[in-house]
C-alpha positions, 0 to 999 in steps of 0.5 A: 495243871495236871492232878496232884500226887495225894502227900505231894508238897504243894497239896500240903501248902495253904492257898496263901503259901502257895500264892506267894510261892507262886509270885517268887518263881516263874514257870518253866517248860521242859521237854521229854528227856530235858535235864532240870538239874545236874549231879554235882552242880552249884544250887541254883534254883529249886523246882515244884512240879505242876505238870509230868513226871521226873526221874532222880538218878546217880551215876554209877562208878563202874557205868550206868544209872542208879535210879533213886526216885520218881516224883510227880506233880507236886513234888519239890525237887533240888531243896537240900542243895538250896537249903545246904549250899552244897552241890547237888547230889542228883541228876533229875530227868523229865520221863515226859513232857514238864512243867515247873514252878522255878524259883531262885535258891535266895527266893525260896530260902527267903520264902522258908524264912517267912513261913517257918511251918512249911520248914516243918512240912519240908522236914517231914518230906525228908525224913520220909524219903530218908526212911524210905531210902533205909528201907530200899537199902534193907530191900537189897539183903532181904529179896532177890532181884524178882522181889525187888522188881516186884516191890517196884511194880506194886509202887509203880501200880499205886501211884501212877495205875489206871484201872485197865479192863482185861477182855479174857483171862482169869482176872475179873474186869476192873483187877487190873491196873495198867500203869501209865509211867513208862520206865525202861528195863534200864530204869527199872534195873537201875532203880532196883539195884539189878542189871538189866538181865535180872530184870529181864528175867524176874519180868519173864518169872512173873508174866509166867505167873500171869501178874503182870503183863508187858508190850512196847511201852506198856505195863500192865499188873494183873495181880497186884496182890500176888505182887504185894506177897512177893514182895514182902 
């Protein structure tokens, strides 16, 4: 099982909730690009991630995707519509290869019912994400496109960034962080409410400040606090 995201919902578990957690699911493969659960859907089962990472997406009206998060190992996906009744209000995609715990929307509301602290855990993950989705809504009349994709890319750096060792330039070695989630300029467009030519733009603006760095399928930040002023 791959590292867990540092405030994920498994790391939050006891060894014992965790253990029955476990005996209620079974585990489940997906492959890069699998669709784990789809917008509008009858609950069925929940998800806990073990292993890569997933995107939580909305269909936009007028065409494309709105890219509404990124979860990792650890992350719980598909709980409101379990715990609602109501159809699912996301699709989820694996970015790469998956691995889950899959457990019945009946055996995970049996498990909640067993275990009333991690209903308290499972509603401070909400508020979070909820607080979270109040701040991206503020994000759109405060920042243009660039400040957006900055505030993006500093996430991205945080959460999924390896330091990378830049052989020239003006960054010392160990100041850049290459971040190892390969999103697409359609992605990143739609996760940050832009089309995909302000995206494209806002990425040129900041390459010619020299903060970030891109390739085929490659990322790399050189200036994360240059990214974090801009994005403030």
């Amino acid at each position: 099982m791959s590292a867990l995201e540092t405030g994920s919902f498994l790391t939050e578990l006891t060894p014992v909730e965790r253990a029955e957690l476990e005996s209620r699911g079974r585990v489940r493969d997906f492959e890069r690009g699998a669709t784990l659960f789809v917008e509008g859907e009858r609950p069925g089962w929940v998800a806990v991630l073990l292993k890569g990472r997933v995107k939580a997406f909305s269909y936009r009206e007028q065409g494309g995707e709105a890219l509404l998060a990124v979860r990792g190992p650890g992350a719980l996906l598909g709980e409101v519509a379990a715990i609602d009744g109501q159809p699912r209000s996301a699709s989820v995609e694996a970015l790469e290869p998956v691995r889950a715990l899959a457990v019945t929307a009946e055996e995970f509301m049996a498990f909640l019912q067993v275990h009333g602290r991690v209903s308290v855990i499972i509603m401070r993950m909400l508020c979070q994400r909820w607080r979270d989705a109040d701040r991206k809504r503020a994000e759109f009349g405060m920042f243009d496109a660039t400040g957006r994709v900055a505030q993006r890319l500093v996430e991205l750096a945080e959460r999924f960034g390896v330091p990378y060792e830049r052989r020239s330039g003006p960054a010392a070695a160990g100041q850049s962080v290459r971040i190892t989630l390969n999103l697409s300029q359609e992605e990143l467009a739609g996760w940050v409410g832009a089309s995909r030519e302000a995206v494209s733009k806002a990425l040129r603006t900041l390459r010619a400040h020299g903060w970030i760095e891109t390739g085929r399928r490659r990322l790399i930040v050189h200036d994360l606090q240059a990214l974090r002023r801009h994005a403030r």
